[in-house]
N, C-alpha and C positions, 0 to 999 in steps of 0.2 A: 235242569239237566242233572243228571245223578251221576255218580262217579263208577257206574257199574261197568263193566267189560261183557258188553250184553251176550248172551248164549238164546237165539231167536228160537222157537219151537212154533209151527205152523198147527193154529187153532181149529181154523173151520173158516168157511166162508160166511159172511154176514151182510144185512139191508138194511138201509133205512131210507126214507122218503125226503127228495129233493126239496130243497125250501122254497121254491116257486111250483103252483100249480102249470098243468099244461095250457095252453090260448084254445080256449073256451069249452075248457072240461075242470072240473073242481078236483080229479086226481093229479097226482103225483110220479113223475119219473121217481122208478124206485132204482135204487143206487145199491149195486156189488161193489167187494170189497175183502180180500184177503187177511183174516184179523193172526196177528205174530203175538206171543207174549215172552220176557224173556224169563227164563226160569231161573235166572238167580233174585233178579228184583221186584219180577212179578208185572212191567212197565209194560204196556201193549200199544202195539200201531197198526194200523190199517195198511195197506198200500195195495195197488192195481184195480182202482174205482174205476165204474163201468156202470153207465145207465143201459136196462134191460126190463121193458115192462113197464108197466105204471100201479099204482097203489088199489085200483080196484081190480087186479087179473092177484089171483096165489103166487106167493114166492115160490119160488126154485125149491123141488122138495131137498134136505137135507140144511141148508142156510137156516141164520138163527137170526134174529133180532139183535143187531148193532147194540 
């Protein structure tokens, strides 16, 4: 933990694929996620994860890679 007095700034939305595959497909629930970084110490967090889709359909246009 850092002694920062966090000032959060909203990034962009981000994905990345579930750590279990789905029952009886080899893809991936792919996983939303709200990414914050704070601009004094640069520290970032995710929060508001949401499976949406699986790892062989395109992401959400505009989302970046977790």
């Amino acid at each position: 933990m850092s002694n920062c007095e966090h000032k959060w700034n909203y990034q962009g939305a981000v994905y990345w694929a579930s750590d279990r595959p789905l029952p009886g497909s080899g893809a991936h629930s792919r996983i939303y996620g709200d990414r914050y970084f704070c601009e004094r110490c640069l520290e970032t967090k995710v929060i508001n994860q949401r499976a949406e889709g699986n790892t062989y359909g395109k992401p959400i246009d505009g989302t970046l890679p977790r």
